[in-house]
N, CA, C and O atoms as a GROMACS GRO file, in nm:
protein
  344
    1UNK      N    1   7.752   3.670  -3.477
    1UNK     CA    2   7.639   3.618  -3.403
    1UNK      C    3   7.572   3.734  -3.330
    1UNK      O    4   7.634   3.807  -3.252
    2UNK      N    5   7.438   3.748  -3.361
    2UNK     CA    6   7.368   3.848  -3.314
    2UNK      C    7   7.331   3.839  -3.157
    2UNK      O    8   7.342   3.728  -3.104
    3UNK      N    9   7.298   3.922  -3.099
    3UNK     CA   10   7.255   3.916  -2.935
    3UNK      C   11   7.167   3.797  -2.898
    3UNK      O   12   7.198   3.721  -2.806
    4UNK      N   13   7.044   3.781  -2.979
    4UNK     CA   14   6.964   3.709  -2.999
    4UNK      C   15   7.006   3.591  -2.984
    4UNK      O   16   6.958   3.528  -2.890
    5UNK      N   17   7.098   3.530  -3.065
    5UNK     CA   18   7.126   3.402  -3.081
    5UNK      C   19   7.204   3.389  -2.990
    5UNK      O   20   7.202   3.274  -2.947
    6UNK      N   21   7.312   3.490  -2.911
    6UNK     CA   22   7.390   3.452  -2.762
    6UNK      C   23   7.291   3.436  -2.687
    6UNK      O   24   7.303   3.327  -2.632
    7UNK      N   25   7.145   3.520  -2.636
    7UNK     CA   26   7.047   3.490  -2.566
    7UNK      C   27   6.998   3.336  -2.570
    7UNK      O   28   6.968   3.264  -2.475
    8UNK      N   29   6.998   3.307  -2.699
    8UNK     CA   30   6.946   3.189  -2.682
    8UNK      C   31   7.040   3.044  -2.660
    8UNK      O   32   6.990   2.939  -2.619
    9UNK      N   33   7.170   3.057  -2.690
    9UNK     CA   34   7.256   2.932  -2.659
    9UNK      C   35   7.286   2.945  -2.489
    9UNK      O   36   7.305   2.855  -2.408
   10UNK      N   37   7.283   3.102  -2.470
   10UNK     CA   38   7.303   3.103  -2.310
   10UNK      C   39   7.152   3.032  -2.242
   10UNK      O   40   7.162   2.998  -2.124
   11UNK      N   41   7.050   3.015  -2.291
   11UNK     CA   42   6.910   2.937  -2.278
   11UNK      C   43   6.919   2.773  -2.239
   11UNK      O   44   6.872   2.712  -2.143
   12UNK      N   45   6.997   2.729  -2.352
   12UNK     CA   46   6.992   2.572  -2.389
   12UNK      C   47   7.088   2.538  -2.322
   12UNK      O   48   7.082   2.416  -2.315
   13UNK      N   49   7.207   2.589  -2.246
   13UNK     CA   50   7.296   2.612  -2.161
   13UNK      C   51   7.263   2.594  -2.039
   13UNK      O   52   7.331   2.504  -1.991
   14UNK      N   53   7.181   2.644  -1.959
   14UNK     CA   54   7.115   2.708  -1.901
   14UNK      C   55   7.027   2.544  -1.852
   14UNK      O   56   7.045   2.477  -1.751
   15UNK      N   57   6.961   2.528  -1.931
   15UNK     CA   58   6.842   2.438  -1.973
   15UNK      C   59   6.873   2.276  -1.942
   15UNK      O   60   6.793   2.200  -1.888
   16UNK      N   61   7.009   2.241  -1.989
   16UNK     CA   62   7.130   2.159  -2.016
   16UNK      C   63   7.130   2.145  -1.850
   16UNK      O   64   7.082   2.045  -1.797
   17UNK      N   65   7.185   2.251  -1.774
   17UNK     CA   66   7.271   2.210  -1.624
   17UNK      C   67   7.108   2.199  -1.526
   17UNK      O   68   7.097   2.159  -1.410
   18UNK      N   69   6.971   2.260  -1.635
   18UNK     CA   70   6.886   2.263  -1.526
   18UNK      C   71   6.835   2.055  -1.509
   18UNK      O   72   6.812   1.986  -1.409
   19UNK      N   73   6.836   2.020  -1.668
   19UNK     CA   74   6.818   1.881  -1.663
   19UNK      C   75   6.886   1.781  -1.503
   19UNK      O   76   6.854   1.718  -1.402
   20UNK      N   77   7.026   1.845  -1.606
   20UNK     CA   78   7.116   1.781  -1.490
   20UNK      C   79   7.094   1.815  -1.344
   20UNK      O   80   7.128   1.720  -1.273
   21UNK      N   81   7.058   1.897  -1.290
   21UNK     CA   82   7.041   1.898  -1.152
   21UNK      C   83   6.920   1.823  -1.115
   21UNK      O   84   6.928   1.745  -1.020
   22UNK      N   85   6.816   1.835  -1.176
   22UNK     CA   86   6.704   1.752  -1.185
   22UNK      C   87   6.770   1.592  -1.197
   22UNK      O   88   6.678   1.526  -1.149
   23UNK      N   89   6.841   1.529  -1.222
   23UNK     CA   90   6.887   1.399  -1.244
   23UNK      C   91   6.918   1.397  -1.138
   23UNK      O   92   6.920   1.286  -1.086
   24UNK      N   93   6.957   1.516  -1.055
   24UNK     CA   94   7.087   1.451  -0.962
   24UNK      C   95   6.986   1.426  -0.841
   24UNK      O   96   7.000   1.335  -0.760
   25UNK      N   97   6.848   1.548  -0.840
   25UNK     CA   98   6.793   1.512  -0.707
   25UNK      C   99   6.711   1.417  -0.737
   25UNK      O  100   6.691   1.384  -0.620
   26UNK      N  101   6.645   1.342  -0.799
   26UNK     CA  102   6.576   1.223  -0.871
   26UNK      C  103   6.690   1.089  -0.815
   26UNK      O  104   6.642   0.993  -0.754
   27UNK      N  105   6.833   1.096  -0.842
   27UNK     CA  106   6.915   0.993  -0.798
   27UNK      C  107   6.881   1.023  -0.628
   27UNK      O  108   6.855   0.922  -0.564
   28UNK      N  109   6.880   1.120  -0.573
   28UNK     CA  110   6.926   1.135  -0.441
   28UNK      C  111   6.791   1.105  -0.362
   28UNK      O  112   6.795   1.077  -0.242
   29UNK      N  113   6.701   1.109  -0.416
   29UNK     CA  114   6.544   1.086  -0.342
   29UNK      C  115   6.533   0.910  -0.403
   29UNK      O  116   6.474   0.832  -0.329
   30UNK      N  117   6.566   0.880  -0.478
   30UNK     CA  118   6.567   0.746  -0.498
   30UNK      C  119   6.638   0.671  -0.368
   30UNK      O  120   6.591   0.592  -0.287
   31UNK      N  121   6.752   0.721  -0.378
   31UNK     CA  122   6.836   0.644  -0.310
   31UNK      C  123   6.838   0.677  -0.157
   31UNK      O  124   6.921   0.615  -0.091
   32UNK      N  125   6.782   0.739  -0.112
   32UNK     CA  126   6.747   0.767   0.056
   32UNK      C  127   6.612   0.733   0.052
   32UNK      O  128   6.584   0.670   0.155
   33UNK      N  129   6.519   0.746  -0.020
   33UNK     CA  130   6.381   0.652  -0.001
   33UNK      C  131   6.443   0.453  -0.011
   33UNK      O  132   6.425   0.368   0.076
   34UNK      N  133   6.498   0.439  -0.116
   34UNK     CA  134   6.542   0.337  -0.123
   34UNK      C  135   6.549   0.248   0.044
   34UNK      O  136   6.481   0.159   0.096
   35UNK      N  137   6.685   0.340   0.094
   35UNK     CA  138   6.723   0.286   0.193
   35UNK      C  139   6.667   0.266   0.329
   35UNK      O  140   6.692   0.179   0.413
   36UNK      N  141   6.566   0.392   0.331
   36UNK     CA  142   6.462   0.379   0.457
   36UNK      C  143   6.384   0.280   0.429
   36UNK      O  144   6.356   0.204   0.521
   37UNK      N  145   6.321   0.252   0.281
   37UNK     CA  146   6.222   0.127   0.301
   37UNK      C  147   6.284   0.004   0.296
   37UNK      O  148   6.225  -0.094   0.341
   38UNK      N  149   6.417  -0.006   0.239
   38UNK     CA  150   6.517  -0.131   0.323
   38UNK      C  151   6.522  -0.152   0.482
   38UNK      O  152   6.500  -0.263   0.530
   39UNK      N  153   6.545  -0.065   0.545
   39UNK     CA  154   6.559  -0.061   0.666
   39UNK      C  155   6.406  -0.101   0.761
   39UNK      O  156   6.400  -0.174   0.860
   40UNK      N  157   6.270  -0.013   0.681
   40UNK     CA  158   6.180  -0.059   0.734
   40UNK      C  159   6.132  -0.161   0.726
   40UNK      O  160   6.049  -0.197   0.810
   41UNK      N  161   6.178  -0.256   0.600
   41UNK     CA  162   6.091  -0.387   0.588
   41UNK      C  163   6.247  -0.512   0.656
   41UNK      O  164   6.252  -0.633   0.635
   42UNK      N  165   6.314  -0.459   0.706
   42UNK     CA  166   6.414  -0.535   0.776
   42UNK      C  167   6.514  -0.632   0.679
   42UNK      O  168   6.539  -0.753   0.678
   43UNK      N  169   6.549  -0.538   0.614
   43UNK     CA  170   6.627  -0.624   0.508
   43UNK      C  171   6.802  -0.558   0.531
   43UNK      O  172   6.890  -0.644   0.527
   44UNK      N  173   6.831  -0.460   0.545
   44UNK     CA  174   6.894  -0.402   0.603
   44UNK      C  175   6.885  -0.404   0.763
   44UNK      O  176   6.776  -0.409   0.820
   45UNK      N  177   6.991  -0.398   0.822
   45UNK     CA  178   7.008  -0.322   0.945
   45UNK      C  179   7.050  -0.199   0.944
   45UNK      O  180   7.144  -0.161   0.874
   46UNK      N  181   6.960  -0.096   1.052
   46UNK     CA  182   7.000  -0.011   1.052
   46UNK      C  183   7.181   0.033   1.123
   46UNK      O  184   7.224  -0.025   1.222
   47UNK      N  185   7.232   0.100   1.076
   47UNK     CA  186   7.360   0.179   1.101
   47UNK      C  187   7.411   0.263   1.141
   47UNK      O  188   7.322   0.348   1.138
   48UNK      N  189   7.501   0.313   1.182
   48UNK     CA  190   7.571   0.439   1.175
   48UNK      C  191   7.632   0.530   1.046
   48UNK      O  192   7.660   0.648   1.021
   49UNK      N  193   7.635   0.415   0.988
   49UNK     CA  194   7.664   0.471   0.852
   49UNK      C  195   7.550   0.426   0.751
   49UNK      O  196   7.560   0.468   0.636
   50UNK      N  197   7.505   0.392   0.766
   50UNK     CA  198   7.277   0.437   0.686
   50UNK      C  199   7.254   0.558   0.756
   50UNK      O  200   7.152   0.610   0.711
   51UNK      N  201   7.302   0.621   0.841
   51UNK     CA  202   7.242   0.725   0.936
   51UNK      C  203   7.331   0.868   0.859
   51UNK      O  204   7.288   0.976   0.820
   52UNK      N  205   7.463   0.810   0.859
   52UNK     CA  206   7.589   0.921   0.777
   52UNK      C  207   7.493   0.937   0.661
   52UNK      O  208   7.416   1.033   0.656
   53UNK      N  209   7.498   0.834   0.559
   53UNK     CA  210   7.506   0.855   0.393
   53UNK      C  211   7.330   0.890   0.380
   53UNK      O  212   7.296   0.953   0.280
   54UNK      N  213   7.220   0.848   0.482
   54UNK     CA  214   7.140   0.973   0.491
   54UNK      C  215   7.121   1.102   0.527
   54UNK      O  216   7.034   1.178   0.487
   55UNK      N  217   7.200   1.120   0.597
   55UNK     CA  218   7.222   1.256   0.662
   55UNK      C  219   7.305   1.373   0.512
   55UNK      O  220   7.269   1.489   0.491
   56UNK      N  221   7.412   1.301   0.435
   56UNK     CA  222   7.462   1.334   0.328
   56UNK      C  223   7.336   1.351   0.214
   56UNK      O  224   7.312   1.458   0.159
   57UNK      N  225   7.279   1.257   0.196
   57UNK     CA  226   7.205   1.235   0.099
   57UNK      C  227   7.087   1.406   0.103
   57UNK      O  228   7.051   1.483   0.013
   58UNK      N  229   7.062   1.402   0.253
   58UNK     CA  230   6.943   1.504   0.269
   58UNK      C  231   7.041   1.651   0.213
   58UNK      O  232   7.028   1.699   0.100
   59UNK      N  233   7.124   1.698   0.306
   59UNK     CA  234   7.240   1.804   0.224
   59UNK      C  235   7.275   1.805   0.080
   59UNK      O  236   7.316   1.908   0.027
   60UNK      N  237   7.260   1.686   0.008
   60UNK     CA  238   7.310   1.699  -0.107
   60UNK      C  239   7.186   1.727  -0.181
   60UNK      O  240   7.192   1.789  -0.287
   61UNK      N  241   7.034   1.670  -0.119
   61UNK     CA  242   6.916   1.723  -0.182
   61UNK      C  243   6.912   1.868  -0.175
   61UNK      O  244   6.906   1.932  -0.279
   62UNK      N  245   6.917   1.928  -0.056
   62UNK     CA  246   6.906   2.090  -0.036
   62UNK      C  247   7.008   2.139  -0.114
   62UNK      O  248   6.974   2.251  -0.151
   63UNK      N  249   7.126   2.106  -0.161
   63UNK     CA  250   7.213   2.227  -0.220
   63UNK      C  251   7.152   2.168  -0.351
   63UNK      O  252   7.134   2.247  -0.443
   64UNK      N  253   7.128   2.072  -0.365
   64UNK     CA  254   7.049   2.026  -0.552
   64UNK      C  255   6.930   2.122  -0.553
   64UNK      O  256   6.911   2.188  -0.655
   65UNK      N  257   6.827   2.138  -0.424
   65UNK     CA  258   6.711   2.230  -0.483
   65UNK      C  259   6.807   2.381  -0.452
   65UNK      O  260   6.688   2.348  -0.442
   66UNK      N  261   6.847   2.442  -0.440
   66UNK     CA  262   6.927   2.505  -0.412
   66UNK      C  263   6.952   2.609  -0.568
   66UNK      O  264   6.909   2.709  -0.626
   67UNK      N  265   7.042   2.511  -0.574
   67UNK     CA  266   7.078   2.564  -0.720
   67UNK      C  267   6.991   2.481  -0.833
   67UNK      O  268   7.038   2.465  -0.945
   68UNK      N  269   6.882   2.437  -0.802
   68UNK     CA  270   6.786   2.407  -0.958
   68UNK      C  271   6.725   2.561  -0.908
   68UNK      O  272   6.745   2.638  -1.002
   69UNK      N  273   6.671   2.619  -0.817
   69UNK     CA  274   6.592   2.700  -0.775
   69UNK      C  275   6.695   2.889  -0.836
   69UNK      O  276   6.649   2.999  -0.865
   70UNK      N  277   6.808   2.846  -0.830
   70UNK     CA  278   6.914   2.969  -0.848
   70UNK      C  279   6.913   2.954  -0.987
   70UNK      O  280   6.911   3.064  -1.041
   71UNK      N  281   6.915   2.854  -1.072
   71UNK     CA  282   6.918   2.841  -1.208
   71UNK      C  283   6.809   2.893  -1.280
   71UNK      O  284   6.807   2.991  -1.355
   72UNK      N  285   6.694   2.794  -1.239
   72UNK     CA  286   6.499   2.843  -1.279
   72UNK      C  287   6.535   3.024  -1.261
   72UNK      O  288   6.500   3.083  -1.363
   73UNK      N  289   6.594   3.117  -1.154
   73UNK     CA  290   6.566   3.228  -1.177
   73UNK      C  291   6.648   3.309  -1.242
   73UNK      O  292   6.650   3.432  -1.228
   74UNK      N  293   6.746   3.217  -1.345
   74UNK     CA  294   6.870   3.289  -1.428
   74UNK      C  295   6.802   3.230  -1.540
   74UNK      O  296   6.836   3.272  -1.650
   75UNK      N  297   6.695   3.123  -1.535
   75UNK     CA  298   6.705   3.121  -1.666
   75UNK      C  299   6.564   3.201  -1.728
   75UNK      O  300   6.539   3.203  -1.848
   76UNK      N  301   6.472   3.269  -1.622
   76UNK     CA  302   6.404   3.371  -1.609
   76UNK      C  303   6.439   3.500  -1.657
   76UNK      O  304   6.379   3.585  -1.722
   77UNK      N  305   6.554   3.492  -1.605
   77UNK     CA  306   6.612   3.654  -1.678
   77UNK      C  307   6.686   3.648  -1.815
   77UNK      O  308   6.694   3.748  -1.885
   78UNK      N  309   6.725   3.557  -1.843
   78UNK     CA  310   6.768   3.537  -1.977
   78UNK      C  311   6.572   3.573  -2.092
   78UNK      O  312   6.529   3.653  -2.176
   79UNK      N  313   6.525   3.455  -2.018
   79UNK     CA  314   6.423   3.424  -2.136
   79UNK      C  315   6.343   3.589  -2.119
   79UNK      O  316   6.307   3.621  -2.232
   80UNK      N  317   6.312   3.681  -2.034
   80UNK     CA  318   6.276   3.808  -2.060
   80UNK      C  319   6.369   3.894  -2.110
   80UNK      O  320   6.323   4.005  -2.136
   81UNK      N  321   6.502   3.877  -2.137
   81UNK     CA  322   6.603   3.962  -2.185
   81UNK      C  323   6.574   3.921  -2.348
   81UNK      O  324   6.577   4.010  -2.434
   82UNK      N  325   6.550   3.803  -2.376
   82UNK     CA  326   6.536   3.756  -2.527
   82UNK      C  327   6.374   3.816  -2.568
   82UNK      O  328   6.364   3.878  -2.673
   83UNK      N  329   6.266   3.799  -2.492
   83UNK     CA  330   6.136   3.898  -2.513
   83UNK      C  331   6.187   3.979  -2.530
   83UNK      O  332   6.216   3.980  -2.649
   84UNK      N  333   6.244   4.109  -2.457
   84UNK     CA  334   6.299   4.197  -2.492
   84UNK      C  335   6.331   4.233  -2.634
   84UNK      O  336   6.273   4.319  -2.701
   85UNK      N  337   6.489   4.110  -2.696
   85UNK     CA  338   6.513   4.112  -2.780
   85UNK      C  339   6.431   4.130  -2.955
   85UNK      O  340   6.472   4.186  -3.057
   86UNK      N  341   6.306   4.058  -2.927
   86UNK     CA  342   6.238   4.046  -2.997
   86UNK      C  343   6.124   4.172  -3.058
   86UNK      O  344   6.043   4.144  -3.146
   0.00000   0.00000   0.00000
């Protein structure tokens, strides 16, 4: 297997965990918007623990943009290492 073609499975690799992090902050903005507009239209009561699993929810958004943002710039250097290649 030539360089080229490791460049490029390390790509779709790459590409693969960027989806997935994208899923994960899409679940996590769902589900803390979710719950504030429960809470605002009074269908819920608010909590101490609506207050926890938002407070979680916001941390788990920041380390999700986090590393989509650490990924987008690995998968930057791959895709100019494969220009390169070419």
């Amino acid at each position: 297997m030539g360089q080229k073609e490791k460049l490029q499975k390390k790509l779709d690799f790459i590409l693969e965990k960027l989806r997935f992090w994208r899923n994960i902050i899409f679940a996590v903005i769902s589900s803390v918007v979710g719950i504030v507009f429960a809470v605002n239209q009074g269908k819920i009561e608010l909590t101490n623990t609506l207050i926890i699993i938002n407070i979680f929810g916001f941390l788990i958004l920041l380390f999700s943009l986090n590393r989509l943002t650490s990924l987008t710039q690995e998968f930057n250097i791959y895709l100019d290492k494969l220009g390169e290649e070419e």
